[in-house]
Rosetta silent file (secondary structure, phi, psi, omega in degrees, C-alpha in Angstrom):
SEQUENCE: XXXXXXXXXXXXXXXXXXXXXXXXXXXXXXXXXXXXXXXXXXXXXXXXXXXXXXXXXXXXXXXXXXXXXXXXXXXXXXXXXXXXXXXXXXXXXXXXXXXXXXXXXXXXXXXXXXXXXXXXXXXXXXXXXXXXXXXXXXXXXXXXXXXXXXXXXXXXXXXXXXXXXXXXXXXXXXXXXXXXXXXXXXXXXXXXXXXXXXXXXXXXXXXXXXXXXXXXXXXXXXXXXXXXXXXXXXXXXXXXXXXXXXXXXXXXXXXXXXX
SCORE:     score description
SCORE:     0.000 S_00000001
   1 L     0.000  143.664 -165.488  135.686   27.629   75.892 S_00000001
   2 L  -121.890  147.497  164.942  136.035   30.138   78.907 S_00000001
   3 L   -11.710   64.972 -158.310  136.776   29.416   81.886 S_00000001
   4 L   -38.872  138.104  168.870  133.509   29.207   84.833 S_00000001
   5 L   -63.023  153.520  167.025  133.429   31.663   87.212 S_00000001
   6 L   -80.482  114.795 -172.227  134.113   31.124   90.590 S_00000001
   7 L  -123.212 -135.809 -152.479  131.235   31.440   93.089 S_00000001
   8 L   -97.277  159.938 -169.931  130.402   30.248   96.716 S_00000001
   9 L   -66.328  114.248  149.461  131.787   27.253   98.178 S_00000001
  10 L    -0.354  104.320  167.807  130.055   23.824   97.930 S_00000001
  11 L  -102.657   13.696 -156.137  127.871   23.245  100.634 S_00000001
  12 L   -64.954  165.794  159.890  126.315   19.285   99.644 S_00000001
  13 L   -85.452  147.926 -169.111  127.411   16.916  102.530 S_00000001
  14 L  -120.347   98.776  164.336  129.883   14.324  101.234 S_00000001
  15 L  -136.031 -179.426 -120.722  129.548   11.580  102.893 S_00000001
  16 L  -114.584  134.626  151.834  132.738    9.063  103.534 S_00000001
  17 L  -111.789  112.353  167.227  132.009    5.295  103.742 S_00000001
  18 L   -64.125  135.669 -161.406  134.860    3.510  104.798 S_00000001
  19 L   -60.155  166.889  161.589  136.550    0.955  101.625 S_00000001
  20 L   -69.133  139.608  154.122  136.964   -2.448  102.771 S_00000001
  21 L    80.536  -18.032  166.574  140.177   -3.852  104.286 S_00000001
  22 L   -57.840  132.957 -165.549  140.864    0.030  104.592 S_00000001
  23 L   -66.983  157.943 -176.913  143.778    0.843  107.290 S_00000001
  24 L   -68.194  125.881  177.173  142.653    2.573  110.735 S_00000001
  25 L   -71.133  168.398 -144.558  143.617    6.259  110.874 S_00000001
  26 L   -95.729  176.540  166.798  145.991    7.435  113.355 S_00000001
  27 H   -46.891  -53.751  179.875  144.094    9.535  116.421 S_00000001
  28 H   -62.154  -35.956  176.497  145.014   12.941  114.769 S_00000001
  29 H  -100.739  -18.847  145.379  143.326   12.347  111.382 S_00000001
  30 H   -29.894  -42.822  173.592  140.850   10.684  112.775 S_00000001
  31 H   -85.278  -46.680 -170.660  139.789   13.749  114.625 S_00000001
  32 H   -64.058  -49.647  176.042  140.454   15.935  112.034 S_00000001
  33 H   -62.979  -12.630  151.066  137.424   14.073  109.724 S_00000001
  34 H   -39.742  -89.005  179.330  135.639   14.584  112.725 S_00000001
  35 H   -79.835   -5.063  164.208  135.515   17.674  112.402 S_00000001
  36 H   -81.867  -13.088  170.356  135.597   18.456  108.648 S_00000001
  37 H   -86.113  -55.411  178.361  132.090   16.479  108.595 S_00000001
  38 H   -42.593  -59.116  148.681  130.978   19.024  111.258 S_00000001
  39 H    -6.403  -67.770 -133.307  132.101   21.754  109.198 S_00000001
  40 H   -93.121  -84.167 -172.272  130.536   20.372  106.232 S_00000001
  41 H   -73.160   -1.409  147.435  126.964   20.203  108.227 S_00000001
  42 H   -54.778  -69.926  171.704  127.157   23.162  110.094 S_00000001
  43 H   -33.909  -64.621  131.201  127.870   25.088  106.595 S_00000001
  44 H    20.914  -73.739 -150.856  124.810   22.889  105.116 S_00000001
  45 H  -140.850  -10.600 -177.898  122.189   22.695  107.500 S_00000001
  46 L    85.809 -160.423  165.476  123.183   25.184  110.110 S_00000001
  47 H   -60.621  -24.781 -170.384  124.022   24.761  114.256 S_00000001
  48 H  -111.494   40.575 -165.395  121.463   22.594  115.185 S_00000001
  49 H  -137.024   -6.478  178.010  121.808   20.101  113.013 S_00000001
  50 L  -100.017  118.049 -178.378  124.861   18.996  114.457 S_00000001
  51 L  -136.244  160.048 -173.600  124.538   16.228  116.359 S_00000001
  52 H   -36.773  -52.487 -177.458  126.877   12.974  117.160 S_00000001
  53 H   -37.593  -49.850 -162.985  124.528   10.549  115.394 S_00000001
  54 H   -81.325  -56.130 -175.166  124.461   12.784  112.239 S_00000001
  55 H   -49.090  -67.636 -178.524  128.389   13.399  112.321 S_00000001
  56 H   -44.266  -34.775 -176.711  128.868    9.780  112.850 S_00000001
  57 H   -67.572  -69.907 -164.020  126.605    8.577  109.886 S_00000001
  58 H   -55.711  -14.130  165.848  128.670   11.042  107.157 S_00000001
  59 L   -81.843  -16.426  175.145  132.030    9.460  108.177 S_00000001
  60 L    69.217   69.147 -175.557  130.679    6.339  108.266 S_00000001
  61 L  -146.754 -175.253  160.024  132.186    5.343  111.962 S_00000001
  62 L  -101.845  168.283  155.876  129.285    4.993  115.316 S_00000001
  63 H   -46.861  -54.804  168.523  128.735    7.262  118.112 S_00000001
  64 H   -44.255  -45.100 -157.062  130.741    5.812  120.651 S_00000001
  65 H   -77.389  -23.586 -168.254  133.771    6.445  118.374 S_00000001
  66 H   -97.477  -10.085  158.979  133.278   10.383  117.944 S_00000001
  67 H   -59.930  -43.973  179.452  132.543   10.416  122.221 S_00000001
  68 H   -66.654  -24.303  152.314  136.124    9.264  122.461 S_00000001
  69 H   -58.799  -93.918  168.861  137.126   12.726  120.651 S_00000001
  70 L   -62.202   86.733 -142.361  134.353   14.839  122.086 S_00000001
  71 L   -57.813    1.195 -165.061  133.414   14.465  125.419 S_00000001
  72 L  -155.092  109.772 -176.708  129.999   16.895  124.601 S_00000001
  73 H   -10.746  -47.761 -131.815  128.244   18.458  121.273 S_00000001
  74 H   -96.549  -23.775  173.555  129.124   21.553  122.426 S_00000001
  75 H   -70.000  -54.199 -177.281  133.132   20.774  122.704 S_00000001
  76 H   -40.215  -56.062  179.542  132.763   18.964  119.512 S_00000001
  77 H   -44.300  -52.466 -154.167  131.085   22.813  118.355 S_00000001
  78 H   -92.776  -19.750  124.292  134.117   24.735  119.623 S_00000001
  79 H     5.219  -66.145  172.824  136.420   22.317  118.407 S_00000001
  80 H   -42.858  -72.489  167.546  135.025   23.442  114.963 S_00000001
  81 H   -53.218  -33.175  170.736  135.768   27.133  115.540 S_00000001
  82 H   -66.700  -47.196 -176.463  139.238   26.450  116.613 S_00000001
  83 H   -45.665  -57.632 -171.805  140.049   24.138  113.889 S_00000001
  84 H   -44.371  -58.316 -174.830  138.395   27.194  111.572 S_00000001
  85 H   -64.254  -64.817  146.969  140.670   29.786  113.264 S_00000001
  86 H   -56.341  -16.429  178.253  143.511   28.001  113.281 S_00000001
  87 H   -79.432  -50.038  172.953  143.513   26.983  109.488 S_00000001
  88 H   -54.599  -33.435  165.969  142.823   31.064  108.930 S_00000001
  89 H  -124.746   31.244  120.544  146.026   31.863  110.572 S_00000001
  90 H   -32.761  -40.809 -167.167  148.203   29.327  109.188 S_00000001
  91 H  -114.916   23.395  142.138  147.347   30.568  105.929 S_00000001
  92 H   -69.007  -74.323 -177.824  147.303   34.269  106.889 S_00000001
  93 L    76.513  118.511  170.649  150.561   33.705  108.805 S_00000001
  94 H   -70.452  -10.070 -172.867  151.863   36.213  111.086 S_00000001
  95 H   -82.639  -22.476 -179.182  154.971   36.083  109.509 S_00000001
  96 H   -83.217  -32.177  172.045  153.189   36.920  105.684 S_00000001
  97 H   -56.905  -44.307 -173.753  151.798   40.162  107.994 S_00000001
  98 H   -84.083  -25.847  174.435  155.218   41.567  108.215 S_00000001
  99 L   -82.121   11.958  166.999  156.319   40.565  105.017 S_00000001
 100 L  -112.812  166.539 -153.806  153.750   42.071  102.861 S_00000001
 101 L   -51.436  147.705 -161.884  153.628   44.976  100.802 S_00000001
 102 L   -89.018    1.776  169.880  152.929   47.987  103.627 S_00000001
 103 L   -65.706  166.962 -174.313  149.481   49.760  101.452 S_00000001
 104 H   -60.165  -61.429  178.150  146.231   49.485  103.349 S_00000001
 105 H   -60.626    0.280 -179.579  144.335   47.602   99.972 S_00000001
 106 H  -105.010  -18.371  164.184  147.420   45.136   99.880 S_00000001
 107 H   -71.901  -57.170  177.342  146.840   44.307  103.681 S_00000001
 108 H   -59.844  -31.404  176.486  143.462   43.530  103.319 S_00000001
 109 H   -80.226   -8.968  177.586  143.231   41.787  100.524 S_00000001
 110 H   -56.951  -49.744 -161.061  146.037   39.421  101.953 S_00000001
 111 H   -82.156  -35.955 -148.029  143.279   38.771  104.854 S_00000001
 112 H   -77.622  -38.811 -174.973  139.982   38.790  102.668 S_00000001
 113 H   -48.855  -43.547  144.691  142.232   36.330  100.550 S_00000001
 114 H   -22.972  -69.801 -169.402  142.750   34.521  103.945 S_00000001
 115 H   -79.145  -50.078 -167.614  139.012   34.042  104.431 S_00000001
 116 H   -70.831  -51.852 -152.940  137.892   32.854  101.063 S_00000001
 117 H   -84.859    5.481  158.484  140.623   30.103  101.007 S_00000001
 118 H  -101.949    0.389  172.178  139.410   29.049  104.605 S_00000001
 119 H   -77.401  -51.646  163.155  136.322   29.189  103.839 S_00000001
 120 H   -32.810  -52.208 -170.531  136.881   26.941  100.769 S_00000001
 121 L   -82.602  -15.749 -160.164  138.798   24.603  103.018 S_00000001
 122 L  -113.196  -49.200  171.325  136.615   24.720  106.025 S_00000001
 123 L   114.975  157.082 -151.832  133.212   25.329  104.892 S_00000001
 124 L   -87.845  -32.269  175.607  131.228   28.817  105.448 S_00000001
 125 H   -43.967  -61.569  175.806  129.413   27.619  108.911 S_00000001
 126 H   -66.979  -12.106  169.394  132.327   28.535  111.322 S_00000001
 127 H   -56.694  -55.581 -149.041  132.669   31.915  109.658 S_00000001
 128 H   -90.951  -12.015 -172.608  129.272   32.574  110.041 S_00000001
 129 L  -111.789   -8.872  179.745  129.150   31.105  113.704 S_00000001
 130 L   -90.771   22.115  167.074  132.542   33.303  114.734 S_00000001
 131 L   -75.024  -35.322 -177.727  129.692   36.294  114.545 S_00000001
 132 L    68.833   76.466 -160.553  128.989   35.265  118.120 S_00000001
 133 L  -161.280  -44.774  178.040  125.481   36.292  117.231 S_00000001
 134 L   -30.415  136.167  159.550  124.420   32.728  117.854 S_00000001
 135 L   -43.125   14.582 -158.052  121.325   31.337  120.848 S_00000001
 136 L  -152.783  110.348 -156.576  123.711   29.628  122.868 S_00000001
 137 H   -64.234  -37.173  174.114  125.466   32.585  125.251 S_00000001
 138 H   -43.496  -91.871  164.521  128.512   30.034  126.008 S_00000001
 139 H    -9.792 -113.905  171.244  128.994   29.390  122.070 S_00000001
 140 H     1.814  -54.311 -163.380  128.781   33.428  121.541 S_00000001
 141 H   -80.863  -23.517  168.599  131.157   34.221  124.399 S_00000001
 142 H   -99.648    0.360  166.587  133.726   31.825  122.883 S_00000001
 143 H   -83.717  -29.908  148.117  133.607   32.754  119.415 S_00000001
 144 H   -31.853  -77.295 -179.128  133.953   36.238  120.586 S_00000001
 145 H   -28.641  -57.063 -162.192  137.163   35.020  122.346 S_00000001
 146 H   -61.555  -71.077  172.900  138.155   33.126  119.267 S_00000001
 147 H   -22.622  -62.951 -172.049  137.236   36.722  116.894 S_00000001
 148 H   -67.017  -28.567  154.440  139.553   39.104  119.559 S_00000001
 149 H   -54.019  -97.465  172.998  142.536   36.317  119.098 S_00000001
 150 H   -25.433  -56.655 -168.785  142.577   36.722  115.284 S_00000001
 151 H   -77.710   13.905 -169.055  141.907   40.415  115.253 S_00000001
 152 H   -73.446  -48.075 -168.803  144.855   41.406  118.306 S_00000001
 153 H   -54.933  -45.876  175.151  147.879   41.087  114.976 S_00000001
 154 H   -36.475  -54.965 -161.927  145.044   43.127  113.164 S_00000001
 155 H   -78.225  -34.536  177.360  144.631   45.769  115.296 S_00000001
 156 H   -48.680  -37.770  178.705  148.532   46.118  116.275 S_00000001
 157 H   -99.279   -4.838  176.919  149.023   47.075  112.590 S_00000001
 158 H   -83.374  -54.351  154.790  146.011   49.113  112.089 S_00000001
 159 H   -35.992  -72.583 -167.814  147.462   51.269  114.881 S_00000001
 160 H   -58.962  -56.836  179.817  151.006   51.511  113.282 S_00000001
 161 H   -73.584  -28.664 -179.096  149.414   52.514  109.699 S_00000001
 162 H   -89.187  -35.507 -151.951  146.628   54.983  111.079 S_00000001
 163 L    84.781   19.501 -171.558  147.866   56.073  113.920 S_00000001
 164 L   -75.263  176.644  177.865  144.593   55.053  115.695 S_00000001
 165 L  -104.244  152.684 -169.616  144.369   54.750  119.338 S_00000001
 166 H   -26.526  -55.633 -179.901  144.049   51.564  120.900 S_00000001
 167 H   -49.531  -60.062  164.487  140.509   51.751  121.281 S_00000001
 168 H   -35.685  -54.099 -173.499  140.084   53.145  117.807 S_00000001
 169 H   -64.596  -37.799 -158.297  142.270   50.155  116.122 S_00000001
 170 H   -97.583   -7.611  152.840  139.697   47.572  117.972 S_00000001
 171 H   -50.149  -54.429 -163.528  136.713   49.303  116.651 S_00000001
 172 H   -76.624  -28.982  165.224  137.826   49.441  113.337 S_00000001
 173 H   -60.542  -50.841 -164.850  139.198   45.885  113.441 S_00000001
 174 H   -50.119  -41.428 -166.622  135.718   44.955  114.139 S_00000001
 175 H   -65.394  -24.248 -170.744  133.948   47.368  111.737 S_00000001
 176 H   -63.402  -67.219 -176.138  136.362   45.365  108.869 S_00000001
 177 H   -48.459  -30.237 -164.821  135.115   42.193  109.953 S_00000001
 178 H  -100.111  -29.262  149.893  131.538   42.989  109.633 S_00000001
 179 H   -87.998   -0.666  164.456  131.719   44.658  106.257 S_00000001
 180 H   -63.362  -37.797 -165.601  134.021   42.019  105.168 S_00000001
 181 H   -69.055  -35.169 -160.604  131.117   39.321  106.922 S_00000001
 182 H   -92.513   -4.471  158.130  128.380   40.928  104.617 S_00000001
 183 H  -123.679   22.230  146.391  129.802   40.556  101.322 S_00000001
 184 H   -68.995  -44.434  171.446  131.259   37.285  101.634 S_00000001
 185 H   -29.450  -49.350  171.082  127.908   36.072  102.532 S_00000001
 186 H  -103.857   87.485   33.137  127.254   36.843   99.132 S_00000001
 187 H    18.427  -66.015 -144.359  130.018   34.952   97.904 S_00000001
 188 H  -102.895    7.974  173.497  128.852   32.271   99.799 S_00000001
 189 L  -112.143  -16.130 -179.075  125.581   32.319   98.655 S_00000001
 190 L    93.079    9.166 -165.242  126.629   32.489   94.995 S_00000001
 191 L   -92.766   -6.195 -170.633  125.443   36.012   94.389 S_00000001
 192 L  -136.899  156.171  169.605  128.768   37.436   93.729 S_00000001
 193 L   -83.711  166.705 -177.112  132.204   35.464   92.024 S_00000001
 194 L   -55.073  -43.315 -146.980  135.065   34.748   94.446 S_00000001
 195 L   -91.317  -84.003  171.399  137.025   37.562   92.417 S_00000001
 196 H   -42.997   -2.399 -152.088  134.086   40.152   92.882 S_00000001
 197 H  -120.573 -135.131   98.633  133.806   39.318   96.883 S_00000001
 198 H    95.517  -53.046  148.517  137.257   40.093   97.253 S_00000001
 199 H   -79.925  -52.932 -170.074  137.302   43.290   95.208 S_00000001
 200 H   -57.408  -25.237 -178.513  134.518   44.755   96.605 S_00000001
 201 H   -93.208   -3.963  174.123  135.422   43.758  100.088 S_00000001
 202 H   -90.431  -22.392 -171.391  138.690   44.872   99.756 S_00000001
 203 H   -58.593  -58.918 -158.849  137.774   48.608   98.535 S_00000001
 204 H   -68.702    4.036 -165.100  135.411   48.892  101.522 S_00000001
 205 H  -110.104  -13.419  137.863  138.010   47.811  104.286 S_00000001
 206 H   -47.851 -105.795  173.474  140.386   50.651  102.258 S_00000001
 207 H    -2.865  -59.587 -177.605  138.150   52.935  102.800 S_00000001
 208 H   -69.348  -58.220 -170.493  137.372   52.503  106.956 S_00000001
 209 H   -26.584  -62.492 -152.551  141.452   52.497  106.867 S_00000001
 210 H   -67.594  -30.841 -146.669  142.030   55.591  104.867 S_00000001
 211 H   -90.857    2.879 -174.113  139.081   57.459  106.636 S_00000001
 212 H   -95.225  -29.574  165.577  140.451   56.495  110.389 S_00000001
 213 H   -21.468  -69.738 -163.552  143.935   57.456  108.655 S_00000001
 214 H   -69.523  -15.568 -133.826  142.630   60.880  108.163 S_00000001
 215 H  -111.774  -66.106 -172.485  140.784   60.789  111.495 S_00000001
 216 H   -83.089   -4.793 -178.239  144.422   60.624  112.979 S_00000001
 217 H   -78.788  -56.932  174.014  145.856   63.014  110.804 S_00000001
 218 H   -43.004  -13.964 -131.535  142.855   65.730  112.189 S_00000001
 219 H  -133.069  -45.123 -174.480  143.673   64.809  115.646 S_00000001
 220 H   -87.800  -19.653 -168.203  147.281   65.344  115.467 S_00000001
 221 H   -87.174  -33.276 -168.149  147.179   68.340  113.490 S_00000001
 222 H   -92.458    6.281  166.848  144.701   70.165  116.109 S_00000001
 223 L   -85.613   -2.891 -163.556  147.100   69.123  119.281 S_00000001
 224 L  -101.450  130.676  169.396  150.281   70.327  117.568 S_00000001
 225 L   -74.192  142.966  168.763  151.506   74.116  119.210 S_00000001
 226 H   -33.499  -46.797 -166.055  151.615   76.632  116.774 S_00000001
 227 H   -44.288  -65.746 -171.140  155.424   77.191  117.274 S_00000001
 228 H   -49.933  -33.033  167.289  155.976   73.559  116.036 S_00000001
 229 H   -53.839  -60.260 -177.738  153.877   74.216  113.071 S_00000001
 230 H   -67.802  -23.884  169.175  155.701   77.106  111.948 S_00000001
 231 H   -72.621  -29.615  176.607  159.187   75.453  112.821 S_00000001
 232 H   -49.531  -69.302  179.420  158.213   72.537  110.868 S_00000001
 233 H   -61.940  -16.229  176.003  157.135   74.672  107.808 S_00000001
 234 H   -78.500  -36.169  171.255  160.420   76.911  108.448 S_00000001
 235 L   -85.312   15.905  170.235  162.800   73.739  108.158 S_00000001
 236 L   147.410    2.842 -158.642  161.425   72.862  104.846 S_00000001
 237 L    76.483  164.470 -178.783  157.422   73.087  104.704 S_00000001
 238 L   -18.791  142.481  159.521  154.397   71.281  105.934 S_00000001
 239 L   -25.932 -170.832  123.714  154.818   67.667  107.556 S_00000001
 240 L   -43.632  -64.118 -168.701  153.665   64.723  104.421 S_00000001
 241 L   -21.928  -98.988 -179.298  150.679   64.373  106.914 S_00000001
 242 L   -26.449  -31.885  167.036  149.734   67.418  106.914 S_00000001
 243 L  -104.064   -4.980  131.044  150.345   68.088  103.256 S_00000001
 244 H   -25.982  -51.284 -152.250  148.191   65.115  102.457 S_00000001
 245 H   -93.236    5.957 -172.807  145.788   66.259  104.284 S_00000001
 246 H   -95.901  -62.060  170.832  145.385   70.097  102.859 S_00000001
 247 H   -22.099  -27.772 -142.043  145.810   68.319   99.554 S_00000001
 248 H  -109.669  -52.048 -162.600  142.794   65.342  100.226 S_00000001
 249 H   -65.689  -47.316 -172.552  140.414   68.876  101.657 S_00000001
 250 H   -81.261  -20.888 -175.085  141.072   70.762   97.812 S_00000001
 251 H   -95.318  -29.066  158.592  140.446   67.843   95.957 S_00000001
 252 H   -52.842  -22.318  167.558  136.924   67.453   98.185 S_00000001
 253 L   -82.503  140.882  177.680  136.369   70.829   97.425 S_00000001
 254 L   -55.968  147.885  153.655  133.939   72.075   94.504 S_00000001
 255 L   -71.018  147.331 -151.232  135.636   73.509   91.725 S_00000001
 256 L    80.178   -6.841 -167.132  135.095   77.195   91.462 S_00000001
 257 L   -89.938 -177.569 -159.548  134.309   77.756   95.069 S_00000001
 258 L   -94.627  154.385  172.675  136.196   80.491   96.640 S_00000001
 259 L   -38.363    0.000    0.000  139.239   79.312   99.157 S_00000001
């Protein structure tokens, strides 16, 4: 019998009755099911669906008790996104950044791998709400915040492998994120398996790498004085760069065409 594919995460709400005679949860976990039933009905039902009442019901606790967390929906919201944020880079880990293999597809697939298993853990709603695309400008301006905190280790190494410029690296983080966002959606919709999401999103975030790679290669090649060129090629031949990059232009070229 083979094995079911994997596809997008379970969105049903789950919700928790407490057993009889069960013991009281400490403040900290207490919070935390707090907020994995927000999760849960954000992913679900979308932003506006979360309200105290609603929260309160799937944990099976009242209202008063989730006030004593959250002094306001809207803290209770960002709350969400932090939790979300932090769980991605716990299991990203800056320390798993330095220590993995140094190609472009094995950094990215590190992060899209990142994403699926917080998504799994978190639910797809706080992904989808860190677009900072959301009505509510407050919301928007701090999941922005929350987005430019996760992408700063991003961009720092997206510099060091392209050679981009500051500016460059925080486009291009962004540009990741956004073809990363549209084909985990379908993931997360069930149109693609976890496995296909994951290839496909890693090829295209290869790709933006390699082509700002090349980007910096062009850039460096037309600032360099002639002298240096020819001293370069006199102490042993063309740069790597540089012979990558005459190499990458002949294989782009038709065969047969003249030089």
């Amino acid at each position: 019998m083979s094995t079911p594919v994997r596809r997008g995460p379970i969105q049903a709400i789950r919700r928790r009755r407490p057993a009889r005679g069960a013991r009281r949860l400490a403040a900290a976990e207490r919070r935390a099911e707090l907020l994995a039933a927000a999760a849960e009905i954000m992913t679900a039902r979308g932003l506006d669906a979360i309200q105290f009442a609603e929260v309160a019901a799937v944990v099976g606790v009242t209202r008063p008790l989730v006030y004593r967390f959250f002094a306001s929906r809207q803290a209770l919201i960002v709350a969400v996104l932090e939790d979300f944020a932090a769980e991605l880079t716990l299991r990203f880990g800056r320390g798993a950044m330095r220590s993995i293999p140094g190609s472009n597809a094995a950094v990215a697939r590190v992060f899209v791998e990142a994403v699926c298993d917080t998504i799994e853990s978190r639910g797809a709603g706080p992904w989808r709400l860190l677009d900072a695309n959301g009505p509510d400008p407050e919301l928007a301006r701090v999941a922005d915040a929350i987005m430019e905190r996760l992408l700063a280790p991003w961009q720092m190494r997206i510099a060091e492998a392209t050679g981009a410029s500051t500016r460059e690296a925080r486009t291009l983080a962004r540009m990741i994120v956004a073809a990363g966002r549209a084909v985990l959606e379908l993931w997360c919709t069930g149109e693609l398996t976890r496995d296909e999401a994951v290839r496909d999103t890693t090829r295209g975030v290869s790709a933006l790498v390699e082509g700002f790679s090349r980007r910096a290669d062009e850039r460096r090649l037309r600032t360099t004085p002639p002298e240096r060129r020819r001293g370069a090629a006199g102490r042993g031949g063309a740069p790597p760069r540089r012979a990558r990059l005459a190499s990458a232009r002949a294989r782009s070229r038709p065969r047969g065409s003249p030089d």
